[in-house]
N, C-alpha and C positions, 0 to 999 in steps of 0.2 A: 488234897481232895480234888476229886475230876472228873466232871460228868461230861461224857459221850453222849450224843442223841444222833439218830438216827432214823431214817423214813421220809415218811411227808410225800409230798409231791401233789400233784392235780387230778383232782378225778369229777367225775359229772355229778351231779345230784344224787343222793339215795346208792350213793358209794360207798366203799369202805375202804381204808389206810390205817397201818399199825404205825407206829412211834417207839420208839426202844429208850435207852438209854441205861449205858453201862457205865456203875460207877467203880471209880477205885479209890484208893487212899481211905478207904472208911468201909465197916461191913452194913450194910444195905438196911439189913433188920432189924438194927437199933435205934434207927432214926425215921423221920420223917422223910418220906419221896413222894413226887408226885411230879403233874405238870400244872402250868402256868402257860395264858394264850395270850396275845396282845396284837387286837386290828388296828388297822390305819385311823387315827382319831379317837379311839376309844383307850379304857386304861385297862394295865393289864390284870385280867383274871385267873382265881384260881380254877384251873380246870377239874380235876380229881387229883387226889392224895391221899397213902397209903401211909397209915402207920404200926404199929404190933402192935397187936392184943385187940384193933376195933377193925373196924368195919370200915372200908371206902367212905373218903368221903364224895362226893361230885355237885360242881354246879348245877343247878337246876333245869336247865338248858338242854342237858344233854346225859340227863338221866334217863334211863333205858337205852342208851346210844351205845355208850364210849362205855369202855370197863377198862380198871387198872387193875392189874396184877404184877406180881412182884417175884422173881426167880433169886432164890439167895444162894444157889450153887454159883451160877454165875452173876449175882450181882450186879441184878438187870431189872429194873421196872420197865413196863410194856403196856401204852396204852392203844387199847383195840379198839377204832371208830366205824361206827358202823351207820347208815343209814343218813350221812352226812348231808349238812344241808349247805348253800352258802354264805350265810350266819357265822358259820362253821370255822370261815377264812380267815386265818390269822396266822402270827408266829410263834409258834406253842414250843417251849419254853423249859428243858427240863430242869428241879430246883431238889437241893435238901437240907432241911432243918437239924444241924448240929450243934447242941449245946450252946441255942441262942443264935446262932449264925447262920444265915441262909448260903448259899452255893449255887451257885447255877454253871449251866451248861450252856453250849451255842445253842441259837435258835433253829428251829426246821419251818420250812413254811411250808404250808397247808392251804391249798385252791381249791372251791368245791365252786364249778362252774354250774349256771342253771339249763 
C-alpha cells in the first residue's frame, strides 16, 4: 500500500488549493480515503473522508469549504479547498482505512496567510 499526496502550498486568505493523492497497492473504492490535518500544537484532525455507498464525511470547520472526491479510474482522492482561512494551516495528511489498518501518506503543508 502507498499513498502519494500532492499540492499544498501558500496562498492568502479566501484562497483556494487542491490536495491529490494517488494510491496503489489497494483499489481506492473499497475502503476508506480521506485526509487528516495536523497544526503546530494542536492534534491531528480528521479533515474529510470518503467511503462507498455514503456520503462525505467533513469536519465541521470547513463544511461548505473543502469537498472530497474520489477518481477510481486512477485511483485518486482530491480534496478541493476553497475559501481558505488561516485556521486552515496545517500538515494535511493523506490516510486509508484497510481492513482495520490505517496507512498514511507524507504530509503536504498548507499556509493560508491573513
Amino acid at each position: 500500500v502507498h499513498l502519494q499526496a500532492c499540492g499544498g502550498g501558500l496562498v492568502h486568505a479566501g484562497g483556494s488549493l487542491r490536495l491529490s493523492c494517488a494510491a496503489s497497492g489497494f483499489t481506492l473504492d473499497d475502503y476508506a480515503i480521506g485526509w487528516f490535518r495536523q497544526a503546530p500544537g494542536k492534534s491531528r484532525e480528521l479533515v474529510a473522508r470518503i467511503r462507498s455507498g455514503r456520503d462525505p464525511d467533513y469536519v465541521e470547520s470547513v463544511k461548505g469549504r473543502f469537498t472530497i472526491s474520489r477518481d477510481n479510474a486512477k485511483n485518486t482522492v482530491t480534496l478541493e479547498m476553497n475559501s481558505l482561512e488561516p485556521d486552515d494551516k496545517a500538515v494535511y495528511l493523506c490516510y486509508a482505512r484497510i481492513d482495520g489498518h490505517e496507512y498514511w501518506g507524507q504530509g503536504t503543508q498548507v499556509t493560508v496567510s491573513s
